[in-house]
C-alpha positions as CSV (number, residue, x, y, z in Angstrom):
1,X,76.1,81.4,98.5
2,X,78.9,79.1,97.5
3,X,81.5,79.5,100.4
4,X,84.4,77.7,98.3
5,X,84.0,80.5,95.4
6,X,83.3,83.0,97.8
7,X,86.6,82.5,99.8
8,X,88.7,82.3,96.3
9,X,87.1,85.4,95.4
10,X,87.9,86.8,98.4
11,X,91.4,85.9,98.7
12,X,92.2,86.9,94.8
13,X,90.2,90.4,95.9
14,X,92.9,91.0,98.4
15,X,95.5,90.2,96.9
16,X,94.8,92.3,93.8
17,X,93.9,95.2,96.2
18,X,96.7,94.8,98.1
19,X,99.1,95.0,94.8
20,X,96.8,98.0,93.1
21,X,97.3,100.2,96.3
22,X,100.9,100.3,96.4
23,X,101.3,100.5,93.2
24,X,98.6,103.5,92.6
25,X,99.4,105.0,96.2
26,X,102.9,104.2,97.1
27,X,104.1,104.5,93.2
28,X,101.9,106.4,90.8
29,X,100.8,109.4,94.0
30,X,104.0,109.2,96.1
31,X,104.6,112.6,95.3
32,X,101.4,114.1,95.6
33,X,101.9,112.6,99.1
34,X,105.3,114.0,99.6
35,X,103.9,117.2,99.0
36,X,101.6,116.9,101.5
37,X,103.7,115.1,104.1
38,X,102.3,117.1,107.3
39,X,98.7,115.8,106.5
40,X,100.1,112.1,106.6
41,X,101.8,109.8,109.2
42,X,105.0,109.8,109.1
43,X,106.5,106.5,107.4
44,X,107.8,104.7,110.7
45,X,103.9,105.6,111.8
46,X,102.3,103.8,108.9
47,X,104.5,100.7,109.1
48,X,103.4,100.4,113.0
49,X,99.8,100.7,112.2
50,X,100.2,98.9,108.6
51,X,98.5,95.7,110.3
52,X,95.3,97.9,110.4
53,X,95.7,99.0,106.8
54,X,95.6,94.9,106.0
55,X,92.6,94.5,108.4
56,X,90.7,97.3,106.6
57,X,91.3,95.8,102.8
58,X,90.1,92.3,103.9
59,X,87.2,94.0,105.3
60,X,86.7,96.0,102.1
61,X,87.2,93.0,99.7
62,X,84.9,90.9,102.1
63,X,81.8,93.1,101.8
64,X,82.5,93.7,98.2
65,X,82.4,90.4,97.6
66,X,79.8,89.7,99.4
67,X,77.5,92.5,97.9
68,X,78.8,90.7,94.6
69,X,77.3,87.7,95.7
70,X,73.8,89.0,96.1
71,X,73.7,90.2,93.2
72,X,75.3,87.2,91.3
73,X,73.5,86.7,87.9
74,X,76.3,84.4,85.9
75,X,76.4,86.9,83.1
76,X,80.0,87.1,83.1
77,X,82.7,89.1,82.3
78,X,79.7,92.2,81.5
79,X,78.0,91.6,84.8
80,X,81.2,92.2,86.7
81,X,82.3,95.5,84.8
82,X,79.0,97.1,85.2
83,X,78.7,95.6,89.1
84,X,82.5,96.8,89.4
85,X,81.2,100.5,88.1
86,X,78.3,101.0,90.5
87,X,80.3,100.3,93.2
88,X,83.8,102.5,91.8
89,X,81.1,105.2,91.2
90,X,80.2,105.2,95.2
91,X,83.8,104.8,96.0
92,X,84.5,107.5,94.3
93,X,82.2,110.0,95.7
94,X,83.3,108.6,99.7
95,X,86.9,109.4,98.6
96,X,85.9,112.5,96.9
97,X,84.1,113.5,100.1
98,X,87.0,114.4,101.9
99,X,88.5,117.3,99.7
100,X,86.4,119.3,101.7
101,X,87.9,119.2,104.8
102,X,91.2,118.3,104.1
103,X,93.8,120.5,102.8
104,X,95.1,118.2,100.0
105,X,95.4,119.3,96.2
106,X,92.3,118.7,93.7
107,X,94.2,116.8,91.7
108,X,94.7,114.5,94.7
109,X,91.1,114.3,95.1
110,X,90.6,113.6,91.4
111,X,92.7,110.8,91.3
112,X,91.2,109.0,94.5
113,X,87.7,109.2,92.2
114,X,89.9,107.7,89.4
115,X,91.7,105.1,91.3
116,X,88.1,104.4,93.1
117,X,86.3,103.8,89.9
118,X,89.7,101.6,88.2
119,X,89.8,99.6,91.6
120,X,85.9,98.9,91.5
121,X,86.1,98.0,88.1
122,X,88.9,95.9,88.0
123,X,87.4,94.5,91.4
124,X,84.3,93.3,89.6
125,X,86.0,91.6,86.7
126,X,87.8,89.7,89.6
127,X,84.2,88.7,91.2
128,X,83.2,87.5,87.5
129,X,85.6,85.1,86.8
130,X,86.0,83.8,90.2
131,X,82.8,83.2,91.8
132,X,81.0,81.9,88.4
133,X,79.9,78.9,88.2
């Protein structure tokens, strides 16, 4: 593993994770989530524990990356969409997963699978052009 690459890869991971979920969650859902208030902290809440929401997408984008690496072939922009798929497909279904046994709207639920598979995707292409040779 190239350590340089995978640090740059890492860092432009975060930050694009970092911009797509408050654009697709704090923009694009906000009132999905405002519809469903009493399920969710409240917005002082989030903002005390937002350090942990940081913590969680640098360990997301870490093992992402790091899976990424593993299966590092050089085939480019191709390698990283179908890489960034698989793993959108599995984020999906973990996201998905919860509809059961939380009371939040299908369509909710539908657009976590969405935003899962976009994210992973768009995740992938990151990998491809950062950590190639």
């Amino acid at each position: 593993m190239n350590i340089k690459r995978f640090s740059l890869s890492i860092l432009a991971c975060f930050a694009f994770i970092f911009l797509f979920e408050w654009i697709f969650h704090g923009i694009l859902l906000k009132d999905l989530y405002v519809s469903t208030a009493d399920l969710w902290r409240t917005e002082e809440e989030m903002i005390q524990y937002f350090h942990w929401a940081l913590f969680s997408q640098l360990w997301f984008v870490t093992a992402f990356a790091w899976v990424f690496t593993q299966c590092f072939e050089n085939h480019g922009i191709k390698e990283g969409i179908r890489f960034g798929l698989g793993m959108g497909l599995v984020m999906g279904a973990m996201t998905f997963g919860f509809y059961p046994y939380m009371p939040i709207p299908i369509i909710l639920a539908l657009a976590w699978v969405v935003g899962s598979l976009l994210e992973g995707v768009l995740l992938g292409i990151i990998l491809s052009k950062t950590y190639k040779n």
